[in-house]
C-alpha positions as CSV (number, residue, x, y, z in Angstrom):
1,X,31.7,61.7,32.0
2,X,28.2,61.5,33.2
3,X,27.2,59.7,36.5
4,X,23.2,59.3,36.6
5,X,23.0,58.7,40.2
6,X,25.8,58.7,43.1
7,X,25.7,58.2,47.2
8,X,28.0,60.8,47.4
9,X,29.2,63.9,45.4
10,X,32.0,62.8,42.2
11,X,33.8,64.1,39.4
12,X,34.8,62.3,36.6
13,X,37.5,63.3,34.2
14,X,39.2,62.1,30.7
15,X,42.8,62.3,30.5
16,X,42.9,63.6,27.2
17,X,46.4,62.2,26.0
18,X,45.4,58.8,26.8
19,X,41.2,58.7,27.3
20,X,41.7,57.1,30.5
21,X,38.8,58.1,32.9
22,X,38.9,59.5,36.6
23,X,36.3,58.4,38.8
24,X,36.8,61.1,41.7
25,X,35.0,61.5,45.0
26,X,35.3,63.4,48.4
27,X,36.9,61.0,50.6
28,X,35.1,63.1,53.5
29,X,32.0,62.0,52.1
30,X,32.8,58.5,51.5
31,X,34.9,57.2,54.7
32,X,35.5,54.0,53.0
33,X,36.7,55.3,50.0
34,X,40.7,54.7,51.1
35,X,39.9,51.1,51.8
36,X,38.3,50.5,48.3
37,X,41.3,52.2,46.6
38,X,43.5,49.7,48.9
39,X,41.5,46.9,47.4
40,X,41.9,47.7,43.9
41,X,45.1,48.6,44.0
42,X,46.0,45.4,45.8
43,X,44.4,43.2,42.8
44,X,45.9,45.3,40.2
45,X,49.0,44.3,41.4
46,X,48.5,40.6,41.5
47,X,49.3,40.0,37.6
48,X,49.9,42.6,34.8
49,X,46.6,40.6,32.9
50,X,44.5,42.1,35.8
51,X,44.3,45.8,34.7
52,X,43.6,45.2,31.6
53,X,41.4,42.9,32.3
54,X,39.3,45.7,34.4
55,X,40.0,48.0,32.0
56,X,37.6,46.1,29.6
57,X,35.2,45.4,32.6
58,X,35.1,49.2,33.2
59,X,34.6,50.0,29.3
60,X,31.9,47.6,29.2
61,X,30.0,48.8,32.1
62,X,30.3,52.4,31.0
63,X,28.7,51.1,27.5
64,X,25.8,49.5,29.3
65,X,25.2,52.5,32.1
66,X,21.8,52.8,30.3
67,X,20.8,49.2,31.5
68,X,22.0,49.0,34.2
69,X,20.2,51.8,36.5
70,X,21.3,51.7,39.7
71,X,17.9,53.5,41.1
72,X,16.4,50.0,39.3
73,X,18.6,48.3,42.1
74,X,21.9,47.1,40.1
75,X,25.3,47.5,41.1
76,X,27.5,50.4,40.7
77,X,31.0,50.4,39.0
78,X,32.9,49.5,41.6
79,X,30.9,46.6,42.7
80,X,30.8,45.0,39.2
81,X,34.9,45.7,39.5
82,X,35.0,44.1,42.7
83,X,32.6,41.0,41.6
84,X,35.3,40.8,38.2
85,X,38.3,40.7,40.5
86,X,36.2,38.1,42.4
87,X,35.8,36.0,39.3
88,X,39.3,36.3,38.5
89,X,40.0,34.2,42.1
């Protein structure tokens, strides 16, 4: 994977068996990074229609990464994520 612009240092790796991507960072250098994973995992756990349903919001925002540059002001991944799970509610 390719990450454009970051806060913080991350990685991001393909499972290769089943393409599913891995978004990882330093939790040192994010301090909030525990309580994100808390709030995804909580929503992910709501319904089995929820991770699928991010799963498609992920794929589509790593199809339109292009237009949506984050130095241009727009949201990052897990804010778009977070705004979904909102629209979900």
């Amino acid at each position: 994977g390719h990450v454009v612009a970051a806060r913080v240092p991350r990685l991001l790796l393909r499972h290769r068996r089943t393409g599913i991507e891995l978004d990882i960072v330093e939790s040192g250098r994010d301090p909030e990074a525990p309580a994100k994973d808390d709030l995804v995992r909580a929503w992910l756990e709501l319904s089995p229609e929820v991770p699928v349903f991010a799963r498609h919001l992920r794929a589509w925002v790593r199809e339109h990464r292009a237009e949506l540059p984050r130095d241009e002001g727009y949201p990052n991944s897990f804010l778009l994520l977070v705004s979904g799970f909102w629209f979900l509610s």
